[in-house]
Each structure stands twice: as C-alpha cells, then as structure tokens.
C-alpha positions in Angstrom: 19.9 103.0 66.3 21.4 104.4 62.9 22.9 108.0 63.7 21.5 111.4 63.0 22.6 113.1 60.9 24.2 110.1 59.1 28.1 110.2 59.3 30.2 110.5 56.5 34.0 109.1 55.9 34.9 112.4 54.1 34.0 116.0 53.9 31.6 117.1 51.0 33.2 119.7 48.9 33.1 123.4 49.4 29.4 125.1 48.7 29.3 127.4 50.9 31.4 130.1 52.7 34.1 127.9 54.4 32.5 128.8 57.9 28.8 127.4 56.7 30.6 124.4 55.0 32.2 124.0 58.8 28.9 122.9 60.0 27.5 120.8 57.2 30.8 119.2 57.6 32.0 118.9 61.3 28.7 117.9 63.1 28.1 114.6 60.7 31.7 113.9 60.6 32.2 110.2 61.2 36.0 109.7 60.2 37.5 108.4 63.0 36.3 105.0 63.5 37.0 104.9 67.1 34.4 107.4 67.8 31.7 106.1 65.1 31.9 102.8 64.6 29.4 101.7 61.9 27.4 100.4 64.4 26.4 102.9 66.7 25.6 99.7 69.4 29.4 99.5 69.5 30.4 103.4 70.5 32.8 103.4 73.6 30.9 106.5 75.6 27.3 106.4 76.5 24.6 106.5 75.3 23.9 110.5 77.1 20.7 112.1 77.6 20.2 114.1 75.0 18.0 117.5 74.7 16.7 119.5 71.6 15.7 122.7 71.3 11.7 123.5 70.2 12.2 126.3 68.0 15.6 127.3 65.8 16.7 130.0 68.3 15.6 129.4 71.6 16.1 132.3 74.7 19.1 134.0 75.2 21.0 132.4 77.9 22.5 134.8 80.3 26.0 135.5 80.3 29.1 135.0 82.6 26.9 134.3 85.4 29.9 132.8 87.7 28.4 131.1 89.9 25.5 128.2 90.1 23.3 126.5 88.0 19.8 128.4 86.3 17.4 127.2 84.2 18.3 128.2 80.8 15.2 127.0 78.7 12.3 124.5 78.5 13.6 121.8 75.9 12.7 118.3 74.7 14.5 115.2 75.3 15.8 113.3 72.3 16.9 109.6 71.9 20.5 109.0 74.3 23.3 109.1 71.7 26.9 109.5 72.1 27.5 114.1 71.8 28.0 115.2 67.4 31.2 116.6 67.2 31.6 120.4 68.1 32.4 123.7 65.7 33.8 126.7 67.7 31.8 128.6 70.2 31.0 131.9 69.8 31.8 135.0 67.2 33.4 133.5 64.1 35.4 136.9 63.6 36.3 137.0 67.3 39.8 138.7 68.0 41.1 136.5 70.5 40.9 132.4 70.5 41.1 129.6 73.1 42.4 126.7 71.3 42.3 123.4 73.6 42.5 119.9 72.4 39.2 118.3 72.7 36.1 118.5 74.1 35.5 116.7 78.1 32.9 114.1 78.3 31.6 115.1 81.2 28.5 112.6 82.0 31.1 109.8 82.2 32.5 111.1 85.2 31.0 109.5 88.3 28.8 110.9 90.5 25.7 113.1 90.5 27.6 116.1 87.5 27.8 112.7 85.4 24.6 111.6 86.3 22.9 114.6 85.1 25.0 115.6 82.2 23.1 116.0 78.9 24.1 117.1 74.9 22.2 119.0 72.5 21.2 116.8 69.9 18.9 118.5 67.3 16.2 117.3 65.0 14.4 119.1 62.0 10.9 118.2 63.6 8.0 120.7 63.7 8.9 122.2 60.3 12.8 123.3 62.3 16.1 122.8 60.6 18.6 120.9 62.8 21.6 122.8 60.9 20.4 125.9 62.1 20.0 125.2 65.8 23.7 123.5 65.8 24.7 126.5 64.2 23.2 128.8 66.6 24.0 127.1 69.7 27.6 126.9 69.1 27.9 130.8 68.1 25.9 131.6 71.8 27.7 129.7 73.4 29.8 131.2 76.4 31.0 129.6 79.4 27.8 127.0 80.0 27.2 123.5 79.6 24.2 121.8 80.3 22.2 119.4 82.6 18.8 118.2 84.0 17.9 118.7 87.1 18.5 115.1 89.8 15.0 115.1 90.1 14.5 114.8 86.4 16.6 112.4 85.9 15.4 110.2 89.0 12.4 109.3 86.9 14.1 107.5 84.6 16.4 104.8 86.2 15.9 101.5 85.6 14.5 99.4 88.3 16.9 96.3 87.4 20.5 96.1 88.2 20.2 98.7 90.7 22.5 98.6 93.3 22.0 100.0 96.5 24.0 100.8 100.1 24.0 97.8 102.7 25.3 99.4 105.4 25.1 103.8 106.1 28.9 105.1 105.2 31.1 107.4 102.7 31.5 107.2 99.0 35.5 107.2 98.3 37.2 108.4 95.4 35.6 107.6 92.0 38.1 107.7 89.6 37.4 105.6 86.0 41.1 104.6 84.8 39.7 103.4 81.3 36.9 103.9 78.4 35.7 100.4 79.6 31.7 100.5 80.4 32.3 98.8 83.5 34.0 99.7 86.7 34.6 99.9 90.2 33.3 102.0 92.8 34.5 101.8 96.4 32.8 102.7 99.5 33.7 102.8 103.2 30.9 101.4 105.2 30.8 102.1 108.9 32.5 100.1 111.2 34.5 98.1 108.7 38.3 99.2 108.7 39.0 98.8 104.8 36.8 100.1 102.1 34.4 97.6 99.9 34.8 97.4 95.9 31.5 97.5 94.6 31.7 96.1 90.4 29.9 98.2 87.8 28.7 95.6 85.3 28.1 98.3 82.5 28.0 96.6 78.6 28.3 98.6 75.4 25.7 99.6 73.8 23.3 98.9 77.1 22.0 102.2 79.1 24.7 103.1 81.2 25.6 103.0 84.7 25.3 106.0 86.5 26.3 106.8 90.5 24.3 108.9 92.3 26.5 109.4 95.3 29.2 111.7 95.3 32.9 110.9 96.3 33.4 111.9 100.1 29.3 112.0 100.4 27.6 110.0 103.2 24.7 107.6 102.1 22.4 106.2 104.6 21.7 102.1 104.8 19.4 101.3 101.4 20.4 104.1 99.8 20.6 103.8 96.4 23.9 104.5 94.9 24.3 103.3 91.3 21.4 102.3 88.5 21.2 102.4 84.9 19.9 105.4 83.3 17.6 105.6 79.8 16.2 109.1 79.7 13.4 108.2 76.6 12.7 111.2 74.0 9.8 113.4 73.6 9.9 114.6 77.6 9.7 118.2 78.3 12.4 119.3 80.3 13.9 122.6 81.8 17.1 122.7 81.0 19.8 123.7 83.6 22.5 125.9 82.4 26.5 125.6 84.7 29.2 127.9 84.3 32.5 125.5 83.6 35.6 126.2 85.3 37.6 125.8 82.0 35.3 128.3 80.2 35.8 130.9 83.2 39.2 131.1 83.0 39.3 133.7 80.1 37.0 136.0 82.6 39.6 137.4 84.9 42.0 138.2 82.1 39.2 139.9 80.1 38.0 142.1 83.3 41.7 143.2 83.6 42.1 144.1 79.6 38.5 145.7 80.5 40.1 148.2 83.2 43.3 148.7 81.1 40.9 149.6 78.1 38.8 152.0 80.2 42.3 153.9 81.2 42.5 154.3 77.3 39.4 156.1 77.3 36.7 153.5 76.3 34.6 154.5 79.8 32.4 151.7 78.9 33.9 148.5 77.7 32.4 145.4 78.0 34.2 142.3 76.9 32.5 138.8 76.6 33.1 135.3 76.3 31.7 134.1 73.0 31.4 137.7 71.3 35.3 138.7 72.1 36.7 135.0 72.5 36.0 132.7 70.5 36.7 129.0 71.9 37.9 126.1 69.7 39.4 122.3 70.0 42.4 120.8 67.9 39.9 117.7 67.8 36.6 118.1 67.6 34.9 114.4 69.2 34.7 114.5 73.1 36.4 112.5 75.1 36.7 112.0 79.0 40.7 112.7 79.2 43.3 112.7 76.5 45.4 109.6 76.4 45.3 106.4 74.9 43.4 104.6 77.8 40.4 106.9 76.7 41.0 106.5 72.9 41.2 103.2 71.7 44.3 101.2 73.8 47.0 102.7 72.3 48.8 105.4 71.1 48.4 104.0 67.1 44.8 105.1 67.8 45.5 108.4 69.0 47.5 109.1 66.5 45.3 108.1 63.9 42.3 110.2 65.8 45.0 113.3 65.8 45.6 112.0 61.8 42.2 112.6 60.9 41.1 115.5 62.8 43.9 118.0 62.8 45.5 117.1 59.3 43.6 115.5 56.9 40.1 117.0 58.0 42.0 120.2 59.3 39.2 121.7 60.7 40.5 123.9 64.0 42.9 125.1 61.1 40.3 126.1 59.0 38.3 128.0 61.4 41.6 129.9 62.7 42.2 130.5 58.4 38.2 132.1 58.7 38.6 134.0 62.2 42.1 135.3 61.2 42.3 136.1 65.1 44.7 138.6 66.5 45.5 136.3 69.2 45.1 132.4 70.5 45.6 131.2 73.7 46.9 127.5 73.6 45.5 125.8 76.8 47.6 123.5 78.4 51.3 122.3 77.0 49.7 118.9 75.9 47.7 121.7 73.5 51.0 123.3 72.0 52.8 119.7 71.7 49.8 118.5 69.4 49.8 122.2 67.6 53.8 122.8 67.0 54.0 118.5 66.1 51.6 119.5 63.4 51.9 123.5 62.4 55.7 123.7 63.9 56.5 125.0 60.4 54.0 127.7 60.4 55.6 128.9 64.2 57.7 132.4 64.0 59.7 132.7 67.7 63.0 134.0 68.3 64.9 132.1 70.2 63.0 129.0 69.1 60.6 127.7 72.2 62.0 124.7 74.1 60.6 121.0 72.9 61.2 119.9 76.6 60.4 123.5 78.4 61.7 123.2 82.1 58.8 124.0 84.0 56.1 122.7 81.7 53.1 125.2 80.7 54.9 127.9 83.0 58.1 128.2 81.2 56.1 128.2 78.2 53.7 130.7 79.5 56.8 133.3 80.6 58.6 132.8 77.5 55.4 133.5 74.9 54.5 136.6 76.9 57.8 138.0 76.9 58.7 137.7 73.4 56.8 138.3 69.9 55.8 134.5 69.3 53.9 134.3 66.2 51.8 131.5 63.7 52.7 132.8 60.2 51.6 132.6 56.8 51.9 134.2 53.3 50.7 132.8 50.0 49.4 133.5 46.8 46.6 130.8 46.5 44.4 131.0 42.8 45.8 134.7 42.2 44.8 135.8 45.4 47.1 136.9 48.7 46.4 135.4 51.8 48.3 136.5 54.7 48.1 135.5 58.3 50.2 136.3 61.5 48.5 135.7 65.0 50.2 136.1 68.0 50.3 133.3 70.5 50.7 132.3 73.8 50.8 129.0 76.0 49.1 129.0 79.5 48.6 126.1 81.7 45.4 124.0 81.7 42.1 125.8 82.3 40.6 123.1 84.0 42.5 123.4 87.1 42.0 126.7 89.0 45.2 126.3 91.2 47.4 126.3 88.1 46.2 130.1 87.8 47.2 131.4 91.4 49.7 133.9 92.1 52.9 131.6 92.8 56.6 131.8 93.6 58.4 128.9 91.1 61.8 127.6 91.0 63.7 124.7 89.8 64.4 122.4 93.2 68.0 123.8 93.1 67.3 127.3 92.4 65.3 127.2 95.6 68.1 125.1 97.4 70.9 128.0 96.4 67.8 130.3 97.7 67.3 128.4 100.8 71.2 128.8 101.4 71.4 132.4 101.2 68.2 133.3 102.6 66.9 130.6 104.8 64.8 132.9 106.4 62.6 134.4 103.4 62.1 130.1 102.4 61.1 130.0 105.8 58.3 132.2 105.0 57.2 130.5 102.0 56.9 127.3 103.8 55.2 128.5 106.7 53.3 131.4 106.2 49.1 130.1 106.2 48.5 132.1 103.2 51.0 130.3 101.1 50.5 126.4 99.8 53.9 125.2 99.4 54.8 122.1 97.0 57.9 120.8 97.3 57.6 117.0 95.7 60.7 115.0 93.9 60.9 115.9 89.7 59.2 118.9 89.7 59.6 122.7 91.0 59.2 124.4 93.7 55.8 125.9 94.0 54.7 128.4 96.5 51.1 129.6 95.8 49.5 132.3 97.2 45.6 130.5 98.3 43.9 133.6 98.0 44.5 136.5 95.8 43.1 139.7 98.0 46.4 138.0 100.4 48.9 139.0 97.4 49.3 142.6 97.5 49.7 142.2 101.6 51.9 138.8 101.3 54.2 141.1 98.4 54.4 144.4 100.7 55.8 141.6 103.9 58.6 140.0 101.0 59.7 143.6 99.9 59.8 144.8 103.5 60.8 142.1 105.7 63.0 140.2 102.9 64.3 142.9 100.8 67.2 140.8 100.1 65.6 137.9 98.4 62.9 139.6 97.0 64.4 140.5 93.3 64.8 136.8 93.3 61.1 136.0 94.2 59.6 138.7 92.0 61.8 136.6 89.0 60.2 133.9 89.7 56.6 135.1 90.4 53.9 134.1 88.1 50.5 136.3 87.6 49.2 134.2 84.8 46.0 136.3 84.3 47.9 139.3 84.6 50.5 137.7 82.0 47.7 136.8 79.6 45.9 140.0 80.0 49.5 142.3 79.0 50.0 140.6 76.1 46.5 142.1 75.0 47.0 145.3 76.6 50.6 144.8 73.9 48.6 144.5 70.9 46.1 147.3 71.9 48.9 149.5 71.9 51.0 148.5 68.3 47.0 148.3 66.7 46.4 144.8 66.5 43.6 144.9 68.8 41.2 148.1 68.8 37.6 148.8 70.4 34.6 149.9 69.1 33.1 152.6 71.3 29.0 152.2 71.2 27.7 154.0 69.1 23.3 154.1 67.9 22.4 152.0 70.4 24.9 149.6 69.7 27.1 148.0 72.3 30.6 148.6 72.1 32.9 145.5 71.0 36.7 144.4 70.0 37.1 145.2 66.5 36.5 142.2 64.5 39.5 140.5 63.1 39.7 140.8 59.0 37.5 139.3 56.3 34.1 138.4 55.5 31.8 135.9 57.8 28.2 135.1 57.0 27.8 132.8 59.6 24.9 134.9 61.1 23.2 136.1 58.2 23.4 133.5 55.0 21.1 131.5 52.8 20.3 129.0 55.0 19.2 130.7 58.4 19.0 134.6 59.7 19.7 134.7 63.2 17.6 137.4 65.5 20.2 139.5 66.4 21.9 139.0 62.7 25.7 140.3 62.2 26.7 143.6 64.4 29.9 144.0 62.9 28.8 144.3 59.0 31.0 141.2 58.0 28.2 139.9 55.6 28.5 142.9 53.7 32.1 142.8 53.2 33.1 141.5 50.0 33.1 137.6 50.0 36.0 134.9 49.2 35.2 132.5 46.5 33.7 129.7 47.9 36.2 127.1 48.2 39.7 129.6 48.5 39.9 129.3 52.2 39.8 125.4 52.2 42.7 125.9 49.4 44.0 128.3 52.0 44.4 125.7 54.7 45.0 122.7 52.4 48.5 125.2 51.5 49.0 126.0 55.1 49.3 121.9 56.4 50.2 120.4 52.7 54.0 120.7 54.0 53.9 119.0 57.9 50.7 116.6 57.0 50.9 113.5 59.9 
C-alpha cells in the first residue's frame, strides 16, 4: 500500500510561516530509510490500527484527567499503517518545553495496551483537509494517547494462526529484545515446574501478532492468548482517550509553580499541559526504545537516523527557533547526550556540565537547577537580529515514576563514610517500611521515600532522631518536582516568566514567549477557539528567515 501522504527525501522550501511549513514538512517526511523504506511492505513496526477524525476539529478532549481511560470521540478507522511522524504538542508559543528524544511505539509492546493501541492517521475525505486535522490534533494535544476499546478490537482477529492456552496458568514476562516481527512469549502452565516458550511467527509486512494476555495474568485452558490483528477501515469507532505516565510528569511541577504563582497574587492561576508546556522530540519517527536493536542493527543506523532528523532536517530546532521558550526540560540524560553532541556549541554553563556526570540524570538534574545553564544564540541573519537564550534543565526519564520520588542519594562510598559515622541513621534508611532502599554494585545509593504524604513525617524523625547526620542527608535529598518547579518560580521572579491575570472572559495564561505564530489562525485552516494570545497580529518574519535562523544555529556542529 503506497503511503499517505506520499513521503518525500527532502523538505520543500519555505512558503509559509516556518511553523505551517513544520507540518507540510514533518508529517510526509520520509528521510530516514529505516523508517520508510520505499516499500511500505517492508516497514519494521506494524502495521497499527489506525483512526481518523470525521470532521477537521473534532470535541475538545478533556484535560489532565489523571486517571483512567474515557471515550474521547466517535472516529473512523483508517487502513493499518506504520504512525506519520509527530510536530510538537500543544501551544507553539508555549513558555516552557519538554524536549525528549522520540516518540514510544506503544502497540508493539505485548499485551492487551499493545493490543489496543491505535494512531491518528487522517484523510481529506468528505470535502476535510488532512493538514488541518494533523495540525489540530498535535496543538490539543495534552497528556493523552489513544486506543480502542478490547472489545473493539476482538472483532477483528484473524481466525488463522491463532494460538491459544493448552493448559489454565500465568503469562510471564513479555519483554521483545528486538524490532524483529517475531518473538517469544513464555508462559507457566500449572503443574509444570519450568515455564513453556511459545514462538510468535510474525512476518513483515503481514498483520501483526498481538497478545491478549497480560504478563503476570492468569488464562484459563483454551484461552486464547495471541492472534493476528487487521483492524479494516471505514469502521466507526469510539475512541478511548489514556493519560500517559510520561506526559503526567509535568503535572506535579505545574500544580506547585500554580501555588507559588497564587502567593504572587494571581488568586486564580491555572496552568496546563499543551497551552503552558509545549512537548517536543529530538527525532520525530516513533520507535519502541532507543537503541540500535530497535533501529536498524547497529549504531551506523542510529546515527544516520540522528543525522537526518536533528541536523540536516533540524526540525526540534526549528520549532524551539519558532517557540523561543523561556525554558526546556531535557527528559532523560540519553536526551541531553543527543542535544549537547549536536548543539554543545550553542550551551552557556559555568562550570561546564560533566560529559560523564556521576550520578546520571540526578547529578545533572542538581547541577542545572542550581546554576544559570543556558542554550544561547545571537546573529544577524538577512539584516535582521535574532537572539535566543533559554534556560535549561536535565531531569531523569519521565517514563518511570520511581525516578521522581523523594530520595536520599549517595555515591556507594559517600554512604560507607556515612554508615561509619552514623550507623544508626543508615540503619533507618535501610529499614524503615516507608523507605525502598537500593544498594546494587556500580551505581548509588538510593533511599526512596514510597510515598510522598510519608516525607514531611519521615524528615521531622531524621531531624529529630538523627540530628547529627541529617545536614548530610538533606545534601543529598532529591525533590525533583520541587527542583523543576524553583527553577520556574526563578524566572518568575528576574521576568522571564509572567502571568496573565483573566481578564473579559478570558482565562488567565503564561505569557507567551516572543514573536509571531499563526499556527491557529492562517490561510490554510481557522481553528474554533483561534489564537488567545494575539500572536497572529504581531508583525510577521519573512517567510523563510527562521529556517535561515536555524540553518546558522547547526551550520557549525552539523553530524
């Protein structure tokens, strides 16, 4: 099946304003090989169920709902395809940004999330424009992904191949090591004393396996646990909507700016995920992990993938040149590697941040929230000044809630001197019930406080009971939201973050960051709620200056 839109090798020229160019350019992108071959039949991932919308701007979806699935609209399937590569969600002129480095694949995880997994992938039928539902979907979007329902998606597995339980027992783990198609599950049936490997036989290009069982589930004798799935278009469907843990982790740390903001006198601040954060990817193809095992073999085709993406196409750099933001977030220290290997040069931090930091993300995270770490760039491009200076900081993966409790870390033989001098305050960490402590060979020391109301009770005991150690605990104590959320309450207070109290009916916001945007209001589509901020009305770049812009900014450190 011949892709739609059709890809293209190279970007068409600047038209547009550079963020309308971003999505005539970025969702038919096809420059990386390894994720559009020229024949579709031979894509690594999928094909995915696939859903469109019926109309250009569907129903609002709700917003920061935390918990549990809702059904978010009433779409239309469209033909399985491998997910168009992604523009940034939410506000283009967004004051703070998430910068990760690719989207996650989810449907080609195992189990029944995989199973159900689907991708908006939208046509121009019934006198619609495609363009203008990619482009609105991405600027709505928050901190949801989509699925069918299991019943849904029950209808629509193939009767051959199927492979079902012979014996009642427990699905094990279900890890996939690989991109291959096929793979291994293993089961534990009763009564048997080692598990049985049960072999996938996916092909590429063929409807995919999917398993239907959970890991650590029971299935009953018969039960059906894997089959190949071809979801056929032109099905009405509701379409499930699911907060994701990675997009939820910007929630706590905007609720805490929220309070602090309040204090300052804005009684009724309200911050949000897609209108005050805007979320972007180095690399704009999904993926189901970052590593060569998932991209092509070897790292030659990562680094041809990273070649393409964040260089040559530049395009997370030219939508941080649009949003100008006062603030990114890199997630994750894989996320800074790939962005100081290719914008190093553009990096302002005094001292200079570690290449090998001691204690991964967390090191970075202390040392980027304590000191003024900045991306920085002047030029005069055609005549014109462009300027840019962001603050940024480095936080540990948002995937992985754990990585965000309040924790105790030390190097193992900062906590052995510790131990030595105050065996019994170690003692605590290592026993207390309220505390997970990780002590494993190569890494830190990790006590982790398993649930937060515990902190402020857990902190009182150490200052009390401990008063010795506990200027050395409180050094090593990590709050990462809270950490996050200072460095905002920082620029509030030197003016590079402001709010906008509400004002004619209007809800209140964080000031825009500076320049125009159009992305809302423009030639091509008018969406409902148009621009609150007045950015179409501000006077416009030439089209094509902010491409120059970026082409100046990664001319000097291009991979």
């Amino acid at each position: 099946m011949p892709y739609d839109p059709p890809r293209r090798n190279t970007p068409n020229p600047p038209q547009d304003p550079l963020e309308i160019d971003l999505v005539f350019n970025i969702r038919p992108c096809g420059t990386c090989k390894f994720f559009w071959p020229e024949n579709s039949s031979e894509q690594p991932y999928g094909p995915f169920p696939c859903y469109d919308f019926k109309s250009n701007t569907p129903a609002e979806q709700e917003s920061e709902r935390a918990v549990g699935s809702f059904v978010w609209l009433e779409g239309i399937t469209r033909p399985q395809a491998f997910p168009d590569a992604e523009v940034m969600d939410g506000c283009r002129k967004a004051p703070i940004m998430t910068i990760g480095i690719n989207p996650n694949l989810t449907a080609f995880a195992s189990g029944k999330t995989g199973a159900s997994w689907c991708y908006p992938s939208f046509s121009s039928a019934d006198g619609a424009d495609s363009w203008a539902k990619y482009a609105y979907y991405y600027r709505y979007r928050s901190v949801y992904q989509e699925h069918f329902d299991l019943s849904f998606i029950e209808r629509f597995l193939m009767p051959g191949g199927q492979i079902k339980a012979t014996k009642p027992g427990v699905m094990m783990e279900l890890p996939r090591p690989d991109d291959a198609p096929c793979f291994d599950i293993r089961v534990k049936y009763d009564g048997e004393a080692s598990p049985t490997p049960i072999h996938i036989p996916g092909t590429f290009g063929a409807p995919r396996y999917v398993v239907l069982v959970d890991a650590n589930e029971r299935f009953a004798s018969g039960q059906l646990l894997a089959a190949r799935l071809e979801v056929p278009a032109g099905q009405k469907a509701n379409i499930d909507a699911e907060p994701i843990g990675y997009y939820m982790q910007m929630v706590p740390v905007l609720r805490r700016f929220e309070s602090y903001l309040k204090q300052k006198g804005h009684t009724t601040s309200r911050l949000r995920i897609g209108e005050d954060v805007g979320q972007l990817d180095m690399v704009a193809c999904a993926s189901p992990h970052w590593g060569p095992q998932w991209l092509g073999g070897n790292s030659q085709t990562v680094n041809t993938i990273i070649s393409n993406c964040v260089h040559k196409n530049a395009w997370a750099m030219k939508q941080l040149v649009q949003t100008r933001p006062a603030i990114i977030y890199l997630v994750g220290q894989a996320s800074w590697n790939m962005f100081r290997q290719s914008f190093g040069h553009l990096v302002k931090a005094e001292p200079s941040l570690p290449i090998y930091p001691e204690d991964g993300p967390y090191t970075l995270l202390r040392l980027t929230t304590q000191q003024d770490c900045k991306l920085e760039f002047s030029a005069q491009i055609n005549g014109q000044l462009f300027k840019l200076s962001t603050r940024f900081v480095v936080t540990p993966h948002f995937s992985y809630n754990e990585n965000f409790l309040l924790q105790f870390r030390m190097s193992p033989q900062a906590f052995e001197s510790f131990e030595s001098v105050y065996p019994s305050a170690a003692a605590f960490l290592r026993q207390d019930p309220r505390i997970k402590f990780q002590n494993q060979p190569g890494t830190f020391v990790a006590a982790a406080i398993q649930v937060r109301e515990h902190a402020a009770q857990i902190l009182a005991e150490i200052k009390e009971k401990y008063a010795g150690a506990s200027a050395q605990l409180m050094a090593s104590y990590y709050d990462p939201h809270r950490m996050m959320a200072t460095v905002l309450e920082q620029l509030y207070e030197t003016g590079h973050l402001a709010y906008t109290d509400p004002k004619n009916g209007r809800a209140g916001f964080l000031s825009r960051s500076d320049g125009p945007c159009t992305f809302c209001v423009n030639n091509h589509w008018i969406f409902p709620k148009g621009c609150p901020y007045g950015k179409p009305d501000e006077k416009q770049y030439p089209v094509g200056f902010l491409e120059m812009v970026t082409s100046a900014m990664v001319g000097n450190n291009r991979g």
